[in-house]
N, C-alpha and C positions, 0 to 999 in steps of 0.2 A: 392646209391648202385652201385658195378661193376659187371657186368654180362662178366667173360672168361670165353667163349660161340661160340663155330664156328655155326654164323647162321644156317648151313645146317643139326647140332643136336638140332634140339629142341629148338636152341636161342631165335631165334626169338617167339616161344609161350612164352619163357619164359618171354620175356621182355613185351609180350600183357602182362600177368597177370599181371606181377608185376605194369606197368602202371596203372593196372585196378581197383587194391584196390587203387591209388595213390602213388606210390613209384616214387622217382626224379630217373630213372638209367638210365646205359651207358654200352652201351656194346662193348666188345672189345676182339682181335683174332689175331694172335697168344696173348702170356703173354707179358700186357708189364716190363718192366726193372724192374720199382718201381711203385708203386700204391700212389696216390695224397692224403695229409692228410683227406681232406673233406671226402673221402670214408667211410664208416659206417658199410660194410655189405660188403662180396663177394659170390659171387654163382660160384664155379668153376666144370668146365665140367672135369669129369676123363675120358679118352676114354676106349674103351674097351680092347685094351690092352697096359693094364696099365704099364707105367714104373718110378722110380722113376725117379720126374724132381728134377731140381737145380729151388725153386723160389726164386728169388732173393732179391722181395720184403716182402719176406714172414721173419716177426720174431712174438719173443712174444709180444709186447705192440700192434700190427698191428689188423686188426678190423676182426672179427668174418669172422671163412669160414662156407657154408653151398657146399657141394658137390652135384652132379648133374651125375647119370652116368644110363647107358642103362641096368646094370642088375648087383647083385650083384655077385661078387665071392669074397675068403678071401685074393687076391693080391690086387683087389681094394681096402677093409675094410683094411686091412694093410697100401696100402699108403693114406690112408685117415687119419688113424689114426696119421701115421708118420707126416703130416702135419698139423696135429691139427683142421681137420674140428670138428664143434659141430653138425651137420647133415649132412643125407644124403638122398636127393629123389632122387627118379627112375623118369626116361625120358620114356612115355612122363607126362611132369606135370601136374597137372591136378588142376583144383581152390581149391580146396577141402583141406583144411589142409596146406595151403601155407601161408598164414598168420599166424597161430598158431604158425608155424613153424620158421617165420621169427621173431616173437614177444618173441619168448622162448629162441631162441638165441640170441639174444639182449640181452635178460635179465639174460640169463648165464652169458654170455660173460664179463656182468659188473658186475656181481655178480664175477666172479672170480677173477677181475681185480680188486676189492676192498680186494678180501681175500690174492693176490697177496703183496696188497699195505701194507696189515696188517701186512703178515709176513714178509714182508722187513722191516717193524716197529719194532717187535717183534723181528728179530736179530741181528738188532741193539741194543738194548737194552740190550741183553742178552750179549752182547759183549762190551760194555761201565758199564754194572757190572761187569765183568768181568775183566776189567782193573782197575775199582775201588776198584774191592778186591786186586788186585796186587798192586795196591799205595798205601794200607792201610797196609798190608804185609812188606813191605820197611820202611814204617815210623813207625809201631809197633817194629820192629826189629832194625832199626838204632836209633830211640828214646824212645826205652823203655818208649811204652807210651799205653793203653789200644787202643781197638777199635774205641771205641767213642770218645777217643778225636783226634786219628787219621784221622777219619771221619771229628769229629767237626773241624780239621787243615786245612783237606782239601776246606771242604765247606766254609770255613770263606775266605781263600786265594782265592777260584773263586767268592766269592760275592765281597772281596775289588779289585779285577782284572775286575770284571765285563767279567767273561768268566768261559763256562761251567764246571761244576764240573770234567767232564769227558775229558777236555783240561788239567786242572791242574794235574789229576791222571796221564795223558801220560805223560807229564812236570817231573812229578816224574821218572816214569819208564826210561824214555828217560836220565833224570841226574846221574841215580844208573848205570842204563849201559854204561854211559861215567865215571864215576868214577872208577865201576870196572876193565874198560879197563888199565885207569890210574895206578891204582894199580897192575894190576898183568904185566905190564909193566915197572913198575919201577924195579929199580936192586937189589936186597936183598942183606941186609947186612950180613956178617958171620964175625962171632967172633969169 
């Protein structure tokens, strides 16, 4: 865990606790540049008046924030939110609910990061059928040939290529739009 935490708010209790249940942290003041993969957890102090920062190391795949500030109002709840903390305690912290707290956001935090992972799944997918109806589309239309055996052309040509179904459908697309160029570049003949 990284504790950005100027000792002189509350860091230093902060880092007794978290020691206390056994937590491995490190604390650190000003922010640094970028935060070390190992990190797992961050506890960021928002001061009291709050202003948006630039964090630098701050993206989405980056490890859970849990906020830390002296009192609430809706500029700090705003950039807290703007930076994607999943909590927030009030300073000074106290034992009581600091684990729950660190154990629930862990477990959001992967919990979202698998639902994250699902729908980067899931648009892909939707967008490789989608390309699959367009290269079924082209070869229905240029071979007068039903669905399924346009289907069955396609899948048969990525099982003897040994390459995904969804390579050969672009293969298509990719040859219809170098053909079509071809042709309405050629010079028409008039009679």
């Amino acid at each position: 865990m990284l504790v950005l935490f100027p000792p002189e708010a509350d860091g230093v209790s902060l880092l007794t606790q978290l020691k206390r249940i056994g937590c491995s942290v490190e604390i650190c003041w000003p922010h640094p540049p970028f935060i070390d993969s190992h990190i797992d957890l961050i506890f960021l102090y928002i001061p009291p008046e709050v202003e948006q920062m630039d964090y630098g190391w701050l993206h989405e795949s980056g490890p859970p924030i849990i906020s830390v500030a002296n009192f609430e109002n809706p500029t700090l709840i705003d950039e807290a939110l703007r930076i994607g903390v999943m909590a927030i305690l009030m300073a000074p912290i106290k034992a009581s609910g600091l684990l729950s707290t660190i154990i629930t956001t862990l477990h959001q935090h992967a919990k979202n990061s698998r639902n994250s992972h699902r729908i980067s799944q899931l648009e892909k997918k939707i967008i490789n059928l989608k390309v699959l109806e367009e290269a079924k589309r082209i070869l229905i239309a240029k071979q007068r040939i039903s669905e399924n055996e346009a289907y069955e052309l396609i899948r048969s040509q990525a099982m003897s290529q040994r390459m995904p179904i969804e390579d050969i459908a672009r293969d298509i697309i990719q040859s219809e739009k170098i053909m079509s160029k071809i042709i309405n570049a050629a010079p028409k003949n008039t009679i």
